[in-house]
Residue frames as qw, qx, qy, qz and C-alpha x, y, z in Angstrom:
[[0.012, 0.730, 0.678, 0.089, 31.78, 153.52, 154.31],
 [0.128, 0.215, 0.012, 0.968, 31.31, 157.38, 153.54],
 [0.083, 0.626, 0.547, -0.550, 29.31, 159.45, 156.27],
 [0.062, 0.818, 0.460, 0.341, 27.17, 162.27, 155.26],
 [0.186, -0.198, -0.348, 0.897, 28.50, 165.56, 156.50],
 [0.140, 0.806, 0.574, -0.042, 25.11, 167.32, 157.42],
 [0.241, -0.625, 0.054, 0.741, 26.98, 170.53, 156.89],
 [0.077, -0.111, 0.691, 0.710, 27.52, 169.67, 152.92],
 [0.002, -0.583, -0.806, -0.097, 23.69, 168.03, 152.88],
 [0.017, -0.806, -0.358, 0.472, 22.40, 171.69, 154.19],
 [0.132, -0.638, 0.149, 0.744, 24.16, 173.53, 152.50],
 [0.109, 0.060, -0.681, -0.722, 22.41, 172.44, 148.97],
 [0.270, 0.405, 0.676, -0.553, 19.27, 171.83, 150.92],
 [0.435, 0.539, -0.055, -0.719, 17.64, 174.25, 147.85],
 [0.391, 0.462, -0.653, -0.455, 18.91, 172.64, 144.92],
 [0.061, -0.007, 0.990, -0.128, 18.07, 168.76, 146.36],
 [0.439, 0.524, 0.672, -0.287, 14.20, 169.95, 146.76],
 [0.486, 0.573, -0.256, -0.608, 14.23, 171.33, 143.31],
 [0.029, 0.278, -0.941, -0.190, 15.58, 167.90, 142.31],
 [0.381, 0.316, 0.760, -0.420, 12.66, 166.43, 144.20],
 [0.477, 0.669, 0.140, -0.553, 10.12, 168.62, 141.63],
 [0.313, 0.656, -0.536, -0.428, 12.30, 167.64, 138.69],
 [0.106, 0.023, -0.986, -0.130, 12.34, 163.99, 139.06],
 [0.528, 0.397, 0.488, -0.571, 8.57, 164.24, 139.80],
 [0.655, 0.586, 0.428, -0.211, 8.29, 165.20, 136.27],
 [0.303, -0.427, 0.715, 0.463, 11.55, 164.00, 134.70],
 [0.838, 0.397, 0.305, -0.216, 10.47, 162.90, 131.09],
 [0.231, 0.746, -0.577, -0.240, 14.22, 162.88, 129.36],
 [0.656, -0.240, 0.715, -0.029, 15.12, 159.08, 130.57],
 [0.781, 0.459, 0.422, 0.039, 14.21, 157.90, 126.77],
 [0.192, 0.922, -0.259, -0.216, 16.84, 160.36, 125.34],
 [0.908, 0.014, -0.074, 0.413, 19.70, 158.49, 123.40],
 [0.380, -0.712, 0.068, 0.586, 23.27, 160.09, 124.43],
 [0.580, 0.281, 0.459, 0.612, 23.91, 160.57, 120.88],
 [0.007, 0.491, 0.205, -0.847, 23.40, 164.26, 119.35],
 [0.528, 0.525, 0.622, -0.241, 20.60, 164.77, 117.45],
 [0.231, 0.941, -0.055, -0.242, 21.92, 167.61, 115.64],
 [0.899, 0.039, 0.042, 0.433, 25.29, 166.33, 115.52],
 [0.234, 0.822, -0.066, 0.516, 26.34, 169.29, 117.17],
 [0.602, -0.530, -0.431, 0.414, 28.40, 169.91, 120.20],
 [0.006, 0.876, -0.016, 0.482, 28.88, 173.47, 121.54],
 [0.703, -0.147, -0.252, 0.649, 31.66, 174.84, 123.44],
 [0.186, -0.860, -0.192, -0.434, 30.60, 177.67, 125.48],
 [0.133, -0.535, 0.350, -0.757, 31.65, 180.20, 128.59],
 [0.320, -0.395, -0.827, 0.242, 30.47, 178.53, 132.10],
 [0.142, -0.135, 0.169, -0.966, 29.10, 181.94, 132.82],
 [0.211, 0.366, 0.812, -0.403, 25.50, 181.62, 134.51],
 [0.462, 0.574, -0.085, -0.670, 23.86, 184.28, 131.64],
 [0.370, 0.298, -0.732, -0.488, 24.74, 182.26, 129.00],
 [0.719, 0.088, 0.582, -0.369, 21.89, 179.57, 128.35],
 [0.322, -0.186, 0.823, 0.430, 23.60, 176.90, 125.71],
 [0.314, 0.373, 0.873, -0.012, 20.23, 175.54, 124.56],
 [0.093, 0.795, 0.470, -0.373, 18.24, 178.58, 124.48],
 [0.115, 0.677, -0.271, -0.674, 20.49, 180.82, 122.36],
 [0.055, -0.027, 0.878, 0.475, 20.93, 177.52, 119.64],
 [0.702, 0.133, -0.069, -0.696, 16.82, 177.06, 119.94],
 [0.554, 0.093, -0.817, -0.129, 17.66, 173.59, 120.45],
 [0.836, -0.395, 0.078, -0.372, 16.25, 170.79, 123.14],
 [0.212, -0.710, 0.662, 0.113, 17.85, 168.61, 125.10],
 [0.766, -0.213, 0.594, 0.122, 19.63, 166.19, 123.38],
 [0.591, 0.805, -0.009, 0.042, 19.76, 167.90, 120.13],
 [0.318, 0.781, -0.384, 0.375, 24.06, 168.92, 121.12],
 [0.710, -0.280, -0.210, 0.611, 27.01, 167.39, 123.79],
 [0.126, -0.931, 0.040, -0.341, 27.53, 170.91, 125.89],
 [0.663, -0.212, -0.293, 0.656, 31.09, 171.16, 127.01],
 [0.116, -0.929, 0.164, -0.310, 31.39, 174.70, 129.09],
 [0.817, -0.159, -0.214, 0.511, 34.99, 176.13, 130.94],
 [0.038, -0.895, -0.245, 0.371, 35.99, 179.26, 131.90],
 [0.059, 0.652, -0.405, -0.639, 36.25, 181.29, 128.64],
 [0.898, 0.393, 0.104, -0.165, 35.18, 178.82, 126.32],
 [0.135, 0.694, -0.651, -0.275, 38.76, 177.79, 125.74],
 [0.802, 0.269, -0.533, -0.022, 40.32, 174.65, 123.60],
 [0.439, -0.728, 0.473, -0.231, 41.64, 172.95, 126.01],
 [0.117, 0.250, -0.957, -0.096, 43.27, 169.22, 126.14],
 [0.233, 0.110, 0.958, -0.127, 40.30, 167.99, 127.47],
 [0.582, 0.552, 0.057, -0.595, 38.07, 169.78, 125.37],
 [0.473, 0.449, -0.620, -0.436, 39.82, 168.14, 122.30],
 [0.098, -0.131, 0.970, -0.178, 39.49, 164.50, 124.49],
 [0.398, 0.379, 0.743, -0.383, 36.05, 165.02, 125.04],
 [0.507, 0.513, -0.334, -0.606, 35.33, 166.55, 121.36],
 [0.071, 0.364, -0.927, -0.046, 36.89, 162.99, 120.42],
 [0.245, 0.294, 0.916, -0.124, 34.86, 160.63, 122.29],
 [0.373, 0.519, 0.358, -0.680, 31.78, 163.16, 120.88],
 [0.408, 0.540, -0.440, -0.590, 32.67, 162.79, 117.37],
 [0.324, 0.075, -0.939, -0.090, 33.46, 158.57, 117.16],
 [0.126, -0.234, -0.962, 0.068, 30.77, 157.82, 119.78],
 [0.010, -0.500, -0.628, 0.596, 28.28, 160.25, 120.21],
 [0.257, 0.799, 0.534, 0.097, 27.13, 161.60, 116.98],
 [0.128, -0.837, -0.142, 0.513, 29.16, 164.82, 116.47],
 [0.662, 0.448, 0.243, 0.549, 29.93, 165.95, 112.96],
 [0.305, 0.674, 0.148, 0.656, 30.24, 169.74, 114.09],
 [0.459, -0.469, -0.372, 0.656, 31.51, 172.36, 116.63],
 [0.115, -0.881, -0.291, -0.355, 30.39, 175.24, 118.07],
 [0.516, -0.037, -0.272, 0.812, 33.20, 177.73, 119.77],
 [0.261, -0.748, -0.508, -0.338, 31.21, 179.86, 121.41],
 [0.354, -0.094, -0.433, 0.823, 32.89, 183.11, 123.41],
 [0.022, -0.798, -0.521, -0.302, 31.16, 186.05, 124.66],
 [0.003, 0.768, 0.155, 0.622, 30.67, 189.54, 126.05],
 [0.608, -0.585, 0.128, -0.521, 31.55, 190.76, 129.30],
 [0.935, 0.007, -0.326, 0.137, 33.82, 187.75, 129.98],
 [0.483, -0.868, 0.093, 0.069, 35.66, 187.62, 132.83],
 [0.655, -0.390, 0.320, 0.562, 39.07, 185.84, 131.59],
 [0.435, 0.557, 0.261, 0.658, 39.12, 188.28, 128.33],
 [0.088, -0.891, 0.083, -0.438, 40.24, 192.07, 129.18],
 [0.598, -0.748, 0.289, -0.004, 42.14, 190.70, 131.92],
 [0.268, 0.544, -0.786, 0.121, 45.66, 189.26, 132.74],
 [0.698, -0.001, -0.661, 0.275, 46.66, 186.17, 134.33],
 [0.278, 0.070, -0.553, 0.782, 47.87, 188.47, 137.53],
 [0.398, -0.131, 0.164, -0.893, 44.56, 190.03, 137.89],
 [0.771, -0.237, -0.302, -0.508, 43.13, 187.21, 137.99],
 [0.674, 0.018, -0.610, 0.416, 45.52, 185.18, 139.68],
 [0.082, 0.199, -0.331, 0.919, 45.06, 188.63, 142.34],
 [0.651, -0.191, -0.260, -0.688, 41.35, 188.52, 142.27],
 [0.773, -0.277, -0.567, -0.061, 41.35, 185.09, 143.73],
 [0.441, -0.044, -0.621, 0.646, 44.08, 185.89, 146.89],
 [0.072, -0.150, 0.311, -0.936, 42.28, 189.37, 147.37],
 [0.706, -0.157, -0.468, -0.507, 38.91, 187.13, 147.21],
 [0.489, -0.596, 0.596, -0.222, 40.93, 184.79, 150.24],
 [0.948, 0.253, -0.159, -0.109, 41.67, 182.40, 147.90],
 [0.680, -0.475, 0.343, 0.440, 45.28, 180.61, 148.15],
 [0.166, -0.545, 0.602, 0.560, 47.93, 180.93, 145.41],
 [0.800, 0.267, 0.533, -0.065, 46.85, 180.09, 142.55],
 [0.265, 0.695, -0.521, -0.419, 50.00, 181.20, 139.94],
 [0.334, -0.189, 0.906, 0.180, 50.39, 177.16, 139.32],
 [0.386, 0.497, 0.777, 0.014, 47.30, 176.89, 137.30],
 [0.032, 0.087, -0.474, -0.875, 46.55, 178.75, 133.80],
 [0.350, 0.454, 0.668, -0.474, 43.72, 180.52, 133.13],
 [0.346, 0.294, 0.640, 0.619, 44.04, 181.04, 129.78],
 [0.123, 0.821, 0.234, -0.506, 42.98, 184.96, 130.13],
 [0.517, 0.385, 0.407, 0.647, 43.34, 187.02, 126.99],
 [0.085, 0.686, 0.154, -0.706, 43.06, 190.42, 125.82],
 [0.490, 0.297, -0.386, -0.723, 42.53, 189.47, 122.27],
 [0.729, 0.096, 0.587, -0.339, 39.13, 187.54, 122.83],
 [0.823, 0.399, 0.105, -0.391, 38.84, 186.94, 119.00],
 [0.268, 0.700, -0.656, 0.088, 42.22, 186.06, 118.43],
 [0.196, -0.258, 0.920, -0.222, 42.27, 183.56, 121.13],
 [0.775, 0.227, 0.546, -0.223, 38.83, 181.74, 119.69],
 [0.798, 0.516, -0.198, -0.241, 39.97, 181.64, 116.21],
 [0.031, -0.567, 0.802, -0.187, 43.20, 180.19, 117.76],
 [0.533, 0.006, 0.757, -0.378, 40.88, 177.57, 119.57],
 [0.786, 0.348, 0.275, -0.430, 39.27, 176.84, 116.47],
 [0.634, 0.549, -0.544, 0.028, 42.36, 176.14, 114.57],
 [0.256, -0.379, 0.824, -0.335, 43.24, 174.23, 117.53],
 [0.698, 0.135, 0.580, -0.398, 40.52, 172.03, 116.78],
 [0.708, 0.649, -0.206, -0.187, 40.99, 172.05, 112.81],
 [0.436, 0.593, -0.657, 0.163, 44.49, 170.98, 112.71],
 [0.644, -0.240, 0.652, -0.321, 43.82, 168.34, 115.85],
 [0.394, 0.287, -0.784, -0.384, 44.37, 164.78, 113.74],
 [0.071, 0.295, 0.927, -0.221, 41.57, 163.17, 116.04],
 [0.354, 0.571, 0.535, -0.513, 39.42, 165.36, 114.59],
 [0.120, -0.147, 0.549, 0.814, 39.91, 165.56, 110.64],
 [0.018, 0.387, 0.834, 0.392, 36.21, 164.97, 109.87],
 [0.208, -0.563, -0.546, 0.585, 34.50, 168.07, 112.41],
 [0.211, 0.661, 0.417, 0.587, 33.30, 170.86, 111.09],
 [0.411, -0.658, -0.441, 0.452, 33.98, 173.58, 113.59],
 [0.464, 0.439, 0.151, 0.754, 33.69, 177.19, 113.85],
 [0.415, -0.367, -0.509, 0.659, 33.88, 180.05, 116.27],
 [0.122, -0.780, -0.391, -0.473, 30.93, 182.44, 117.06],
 [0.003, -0.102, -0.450, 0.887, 30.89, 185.60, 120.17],
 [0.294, -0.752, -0.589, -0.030, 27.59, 185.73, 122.10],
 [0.021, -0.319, 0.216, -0.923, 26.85, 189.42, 123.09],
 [0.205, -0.553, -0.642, 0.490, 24.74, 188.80, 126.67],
 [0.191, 0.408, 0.312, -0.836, 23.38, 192.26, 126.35],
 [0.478, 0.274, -0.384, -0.741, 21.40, 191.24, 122.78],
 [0.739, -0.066, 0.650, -0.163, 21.35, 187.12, 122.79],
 [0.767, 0.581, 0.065, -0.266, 22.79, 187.61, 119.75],
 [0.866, -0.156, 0.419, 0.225, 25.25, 185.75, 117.80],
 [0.279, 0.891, -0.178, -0.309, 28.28, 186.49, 115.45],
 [0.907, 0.392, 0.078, 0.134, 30.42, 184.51, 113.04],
 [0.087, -0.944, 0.250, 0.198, 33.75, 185.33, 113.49],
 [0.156, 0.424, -0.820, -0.352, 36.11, 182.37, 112.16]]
């Protein structure tokens, strides 16, 4: 049997009574998991960036997979997968932006950032930083094109500029 640590319970205290208000007047529960649009979007976890809102879509219109830097990743291409055979996805969105923290940087500066932050070591684990952002999403998108679990996707890779909320075709 798992206790409660009241430490963990406080310490989201906020976000639990917003829950409260939100299941009050939850009205999604009819949604099917499918995407309406048959779109999924691969975005930035950055907190500025608001998936829905820049596409003008609702939910359930798109399967939102976010990571830092919008990169391909293996499990991006896993979870593209299950999206495409069970969930309705005929098309991807790659979806980098402005102001990003793992583009302009190295690996070491970030890998520094965390220790001088008091983080531990963290040189075992790739962040997939760049300094050519558009390079590395049209990479990601030919990562996804040339993926033989996905031969039927349509996918292509846009840069969100946070200081406009606008959007740009690049491959």
């Amino acid at each position: 049997m798992q206790t409660h640590d009241p430490q963990s319970v406080q310490a989201f205290a906020d976000v639990l009574s917003a829950n409260d208000d939100h299941a009050g007047a939850f009205r999604l529960a009819a949604l099917e998991a499918r995407a309406a649009k048959g779109l999924a979007v691969l975005t930035c976890m950055d907190s500025r960036i608001d998936p829905l809102g820049m596409l003008g879509l609702a939910p359930g219109d798109a399967q939102i997979l976010r990571n830092a830097g919008a990169r391909v990743t293996g499990d991006v291409l896993r979870t593209l997968v299950l999206a495409t055979y069970l969930l309705g996805v005929e098309r991807v969105m790659v979806v980098a932006h402005t102001r990003c923290r793992m583009a302009g940087s190295t690996a070491d500066a970030v890998h520094d950032a965390i220790a001088a932050a008091g983080g531990p070591d963290t040189r075992s684990l790739s962040f997939l930083t760049t300094t050519e952002q558009e390079a590395a999403l049209c990479s990601d998108v030919q990562r996804v094109r040339s993926s033989p679990y996905l031969p039927r996707v349509v996918v292509a890779g846009f840069f969100y500029d946070l200081d406009t909320g606008r959007l740009r075709h690049v491959c």
